[in-house]
C-alpha positions, -999 to +999 in steps of 0.1 A: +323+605-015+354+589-029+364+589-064+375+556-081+399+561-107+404+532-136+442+519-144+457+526-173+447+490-190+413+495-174+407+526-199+425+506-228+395+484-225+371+508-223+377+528-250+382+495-276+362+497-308+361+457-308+331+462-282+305+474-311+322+469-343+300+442-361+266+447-337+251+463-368+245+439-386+219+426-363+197+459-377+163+447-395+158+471-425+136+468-454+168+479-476+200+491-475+208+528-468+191+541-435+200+582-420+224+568-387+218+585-355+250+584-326+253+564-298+267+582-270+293+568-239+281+593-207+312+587-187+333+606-214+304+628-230+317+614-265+299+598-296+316+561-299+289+547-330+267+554-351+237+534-362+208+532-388+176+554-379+150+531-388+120+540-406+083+527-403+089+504-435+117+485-413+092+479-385+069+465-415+093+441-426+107+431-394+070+420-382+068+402-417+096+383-414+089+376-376+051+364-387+066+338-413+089+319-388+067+324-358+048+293-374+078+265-375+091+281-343+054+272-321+053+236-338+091+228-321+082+210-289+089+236-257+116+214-247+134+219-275+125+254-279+141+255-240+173+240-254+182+273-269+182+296-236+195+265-212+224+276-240+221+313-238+223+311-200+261+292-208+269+320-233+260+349-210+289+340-188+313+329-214+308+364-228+305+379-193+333+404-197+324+422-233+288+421-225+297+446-194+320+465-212+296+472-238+270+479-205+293+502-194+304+518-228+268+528-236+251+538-201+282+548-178+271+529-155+289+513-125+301+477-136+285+456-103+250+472-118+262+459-154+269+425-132+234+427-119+219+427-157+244+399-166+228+377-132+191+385-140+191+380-179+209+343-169+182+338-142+152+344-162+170+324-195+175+293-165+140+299-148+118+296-180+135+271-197+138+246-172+097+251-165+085+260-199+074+227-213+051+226-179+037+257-176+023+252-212+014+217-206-027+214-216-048+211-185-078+193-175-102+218-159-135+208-138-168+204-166-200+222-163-214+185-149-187+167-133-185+130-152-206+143-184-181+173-191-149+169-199-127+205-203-094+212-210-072+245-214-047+251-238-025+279-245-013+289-278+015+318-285+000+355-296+021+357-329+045+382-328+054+404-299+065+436-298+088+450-272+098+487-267+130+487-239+149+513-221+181+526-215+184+520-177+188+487-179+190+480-215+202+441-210+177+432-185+144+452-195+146+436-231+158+403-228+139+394-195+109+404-216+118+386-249+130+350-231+094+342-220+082+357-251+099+335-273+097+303-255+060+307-252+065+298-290+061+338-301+084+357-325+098+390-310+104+424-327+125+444-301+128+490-305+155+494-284+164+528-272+185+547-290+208+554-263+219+515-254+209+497-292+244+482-287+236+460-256+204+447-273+219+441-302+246+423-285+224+404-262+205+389-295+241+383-313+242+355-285+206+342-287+217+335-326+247+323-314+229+300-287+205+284-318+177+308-318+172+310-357+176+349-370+141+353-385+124+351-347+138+380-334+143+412-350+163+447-339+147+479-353+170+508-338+156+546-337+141+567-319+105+560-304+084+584-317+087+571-356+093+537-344+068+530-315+033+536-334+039+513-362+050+486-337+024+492-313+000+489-342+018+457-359+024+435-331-002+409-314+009+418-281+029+447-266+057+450-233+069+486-225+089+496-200+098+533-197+078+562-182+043+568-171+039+595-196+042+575-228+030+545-215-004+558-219+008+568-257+012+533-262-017+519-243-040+541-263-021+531-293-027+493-289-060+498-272-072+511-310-062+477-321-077+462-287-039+444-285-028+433-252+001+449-237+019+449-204+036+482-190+062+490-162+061+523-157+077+548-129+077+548-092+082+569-061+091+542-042+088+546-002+105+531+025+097+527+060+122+523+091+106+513+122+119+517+152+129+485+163+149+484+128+186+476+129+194+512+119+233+505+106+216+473+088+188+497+075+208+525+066+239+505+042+207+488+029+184+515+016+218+537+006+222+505-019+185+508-028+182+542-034+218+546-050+217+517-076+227+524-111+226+564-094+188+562-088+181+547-122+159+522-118+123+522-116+124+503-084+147+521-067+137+539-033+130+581-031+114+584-005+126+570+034+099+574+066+119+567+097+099+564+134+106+599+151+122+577+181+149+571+154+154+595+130+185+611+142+204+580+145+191+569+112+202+596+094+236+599+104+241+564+099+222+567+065+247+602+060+276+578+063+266+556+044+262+574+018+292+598+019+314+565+020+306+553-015+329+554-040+320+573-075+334+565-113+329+557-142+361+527-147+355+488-151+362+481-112+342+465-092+351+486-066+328+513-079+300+518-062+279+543-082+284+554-120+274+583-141+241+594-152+228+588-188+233+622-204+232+661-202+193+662-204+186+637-178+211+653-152+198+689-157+163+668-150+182+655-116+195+693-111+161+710-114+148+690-090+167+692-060+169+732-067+130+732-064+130+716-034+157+740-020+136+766-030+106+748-011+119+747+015+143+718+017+180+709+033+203+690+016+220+673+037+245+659+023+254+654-019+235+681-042+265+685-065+275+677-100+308+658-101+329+670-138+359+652-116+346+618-122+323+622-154+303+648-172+270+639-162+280+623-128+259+637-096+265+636-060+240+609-041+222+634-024+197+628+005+173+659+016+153+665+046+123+692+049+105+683+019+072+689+020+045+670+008+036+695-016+069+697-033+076+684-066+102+660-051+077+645-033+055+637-065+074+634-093+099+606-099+135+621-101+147+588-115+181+599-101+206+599-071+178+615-047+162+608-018+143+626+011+138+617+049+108+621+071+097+611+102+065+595+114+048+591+144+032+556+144+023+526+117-006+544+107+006+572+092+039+555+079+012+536+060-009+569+047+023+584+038+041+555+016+007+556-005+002+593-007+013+590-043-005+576-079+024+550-082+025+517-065+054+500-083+083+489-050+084+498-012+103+487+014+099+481+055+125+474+078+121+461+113+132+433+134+095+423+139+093+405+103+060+390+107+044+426+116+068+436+087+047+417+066+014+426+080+025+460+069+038+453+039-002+441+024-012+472+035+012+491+011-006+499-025+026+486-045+030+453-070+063+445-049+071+450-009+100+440+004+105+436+039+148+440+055+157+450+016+151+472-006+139+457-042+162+428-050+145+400-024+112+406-044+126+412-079+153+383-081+120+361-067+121+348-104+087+324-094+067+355-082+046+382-102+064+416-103+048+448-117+030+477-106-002+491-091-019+523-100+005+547-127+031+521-119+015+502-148-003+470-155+007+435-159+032+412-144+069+402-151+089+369-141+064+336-127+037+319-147+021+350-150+052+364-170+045+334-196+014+334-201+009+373-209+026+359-244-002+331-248-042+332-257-057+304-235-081+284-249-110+264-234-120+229-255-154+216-237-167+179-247-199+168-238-203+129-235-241+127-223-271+143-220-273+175-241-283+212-225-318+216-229-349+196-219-352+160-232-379+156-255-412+148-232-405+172-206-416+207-202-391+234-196-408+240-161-399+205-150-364+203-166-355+238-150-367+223-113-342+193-124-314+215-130-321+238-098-322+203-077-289+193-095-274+229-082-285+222-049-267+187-045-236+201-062-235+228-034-238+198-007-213+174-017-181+186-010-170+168-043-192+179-066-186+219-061 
């Protein structure tokens, strides 16, 4: 691996105050004085800000305040609640540069995966607002007697949502939540986490900025297990994103209020490399896939099955690949793969691949620690041997890491890339894209992508995305992403004859009228 090193200006800039000076005054708190907790940089191991640790009273009074403005905010029209993001998109880019040094600062991070949040937060802002006003339009539905019935649906917002983010993708896995949220006609209450507050609280300095009034969307930053209860229990509906773990703390949480949440959760994301794949094509794809933001993303790919016919070819072209990457922690684009978040989360990364050594396991190539570039930087490391019994073959490692097997036929590709209880991502690779896709609806996971490994299915802004099994429940991005934040109402009139026999006639006779009335409905292709 090569090591990219930043200029001299390059550090200038990254070490700049001006990037988080002011963001705190975005903090809801009941009152003034707050304990502050410190916001770390990873790439230099240093404390660069301090915030206020909220308390459960500042959750209380963020909902309030959110509750008292949701009302004005779902009487606006959608269109002119769209207005707002159509802005926000414009500002995203204007503000392009400081939004990914403050990226950067807080999650050490390579910049092009700072660039990726930047391009899906303006996607999602563009997608919903432009489409909005007619996904919420009031629909005529078919009656109970076609002619005599008359039904329509309506959806009305929840109230006020509350949404608990991570620090992977602090930009995207907030705001991508919050967007739809709000333009559904909801107020938002958004925990951060305490390792990325900055980026959320930036990203909502702009909303403001962009016309959304203050009182809709409130910042509480603090640490989760004081902070993610109360919320849980105050909001009307709740998004989580983070790991498996909790997110059954906070689905039994809201499940004692019976409040609707949605949760992405983790992944041990497979991949499959037939052998008619083009294996240079498949192996610089999947060392993007499995490599992005170092292996921090819940849809990145940690386990790769590659037809026995190919292996060897695949992995030495999958070896290059990812010995050829260039490591650091600067602003240039020309890095390919950052640092990890902190100390805890690479000794996590470190304990791993040791097990696995132990079990049995090669390293091929990678398996190292990097001080050089950054304190908590690690080697993309790929593995071979791994058996399935190993806790690398389980557990999510949610870090530069990946092992490769080799299978025999489509059948037991298919067995193995759902020998897990996640079913978030996968990925198939193969020249043959239509028996790609036959395989692909045989893989238990929300999203399968077929000659890439997550971005063709998450940047698919009209499609569901979400996971299957521990992977979580509910759906991101489409219609479905929308109306999660809306309780749909049916409104039935009835113009004629009433539900029940007309006086004169016994039951026996109206029922025989209603069964004849079934029968003609099932024969006339009109009336069904």
């Amino acid at each position: 691996m090569t090591v990219s090193e930043p200029s001299g200006s390059e550090r200038s800039e990254r070490t700049s105050p001006d990037l988080i000076d002011g963001l705190e005054a975005g903090v809801t708190t009941a009152d003034g004085h707050r304990e502050r907790f410190g916001v770390e940089a990873p790439a230099r191991g240093e404390v660069v800000g301090h915030l206020p640790a909220c308390t459960p009273a500042d959750v209380e009074a963020a909902f309030d305040r959110a509750e008292t403005a949701a009302d004005a905010w779902s009487d606006r029209p959608p269109a002119e609640r769209a207005e707002v993001f159509v802005r926000y998109h414009d500002r995203l880019f204007e503000n392009r540069e400081e939004l990914l040094d403050v990226i950067q600062l807080e999650t050490g991070k390579a910049r092009r995966h700072a660039h990726a949040e930047v391009l899906d937060v303006a996607m999602t802002a563009r997608y919903y607002a432009y489409r909005a006003e007619s996904f919420l339009e009031s629909e005529r539905r078919r009656g109970a007697l076609p002619g005599v019935t008359a039904t329509e649906l309506h959806r009305h917002p929840v109230g006020t949502v509350g949404v608990i983010s991570p620090w992977n993708y602090p930009l995207t896995l907030s705001i991508s939540d919050i967007v739809p949220a709000l333009l559904a006609g909801n107020a938002v209450v958004l925990k951060p986490s305490e390792e990325t507050s900055y980026t959320a609280l930036k990203a909502a300095e702009l909303l403001y900025e962009a016309g959304l009034p203050r009182e809709l969307l409130h910042v509480v930053t603090g640490f989760g297990p004081e902070l993610g209860e109360p919320l849980v229990a105050a909001a009307d509906y709740v998004c989580f994103t983070g790991s498996t773990e909790t997110g059954r703390i906070v689905a039994r949480t809201a499940g004692e209020t019976l409040t609707d949440c949605s949760l992405e959760l983790g992944g041990k994301n497979p991949a499959i490399v037939r052998p008619d794949a083009d294996v240079e094509r498949a192996a610089e794809g999947l060392a993007r896939g499995c490599f992005a933001n170092a292996g921090q993303l819940c849809l990145a790919i940690e386990r790769i099955y590659v037809h026995e016919s190919i292996r060897t070819r695949f992995l030495e072209a999958f070896v290059d690949a990812t010995e050829s990457m260039r490591l650091g922690v600067g602003p240039s684009f020309d890095v390919e793969m950052g640092s990890l978040s902190s100390e805890k989360h690479l000794s996590k990364v470190e304990r791993h691949v040791e097990a696995a050594e132990r079990e049995g396991a090669t390293v091929v190539t990678g398996g190292q620690t990097r001080p050089d570039v950054g304190p908590y930087v690690y080697e993309p490391t790929v593995l071979t041997g791994v058996d399935e019994s190993a806790t690398l073959h389980d557990e999510e490692t949610f870090g530069p890491v990946v092992s490769v097997s080799g299978y025999a036929d489509d059948d037991e590709a298919i067995r193995r890339a759902n020998d897990t209880e996640y079913g978030l991502n996968a990925s198939i690779w193969t020249d043959d894209t239509e028996r790609g896709r036959e395989l692909a609806a045989r893989i238990e996971a929300g999203t399968v992508n077929v000659n890439e490994s997550y971005a063709a299915a998450w940047a698919s802004m009209d499609a569901p995305m979400g996971g299957m099994g521990d992977s979580g429940i509910g759906r991101r991005h489409g219609k479905e992403g929308l109306f999660r934040f809306t309780e749909s109402q049916t409104v039935a009139t009835q113009r004629g004859p009433q539900f029940a026999a007309p006086g004169g006639i016994s039951y026996r006779l109206y029922a025989k009228l209603l069964d004849a009335t079934m029968a003609l409905q099932r024969r006339v292709p009109g009336l069904r």
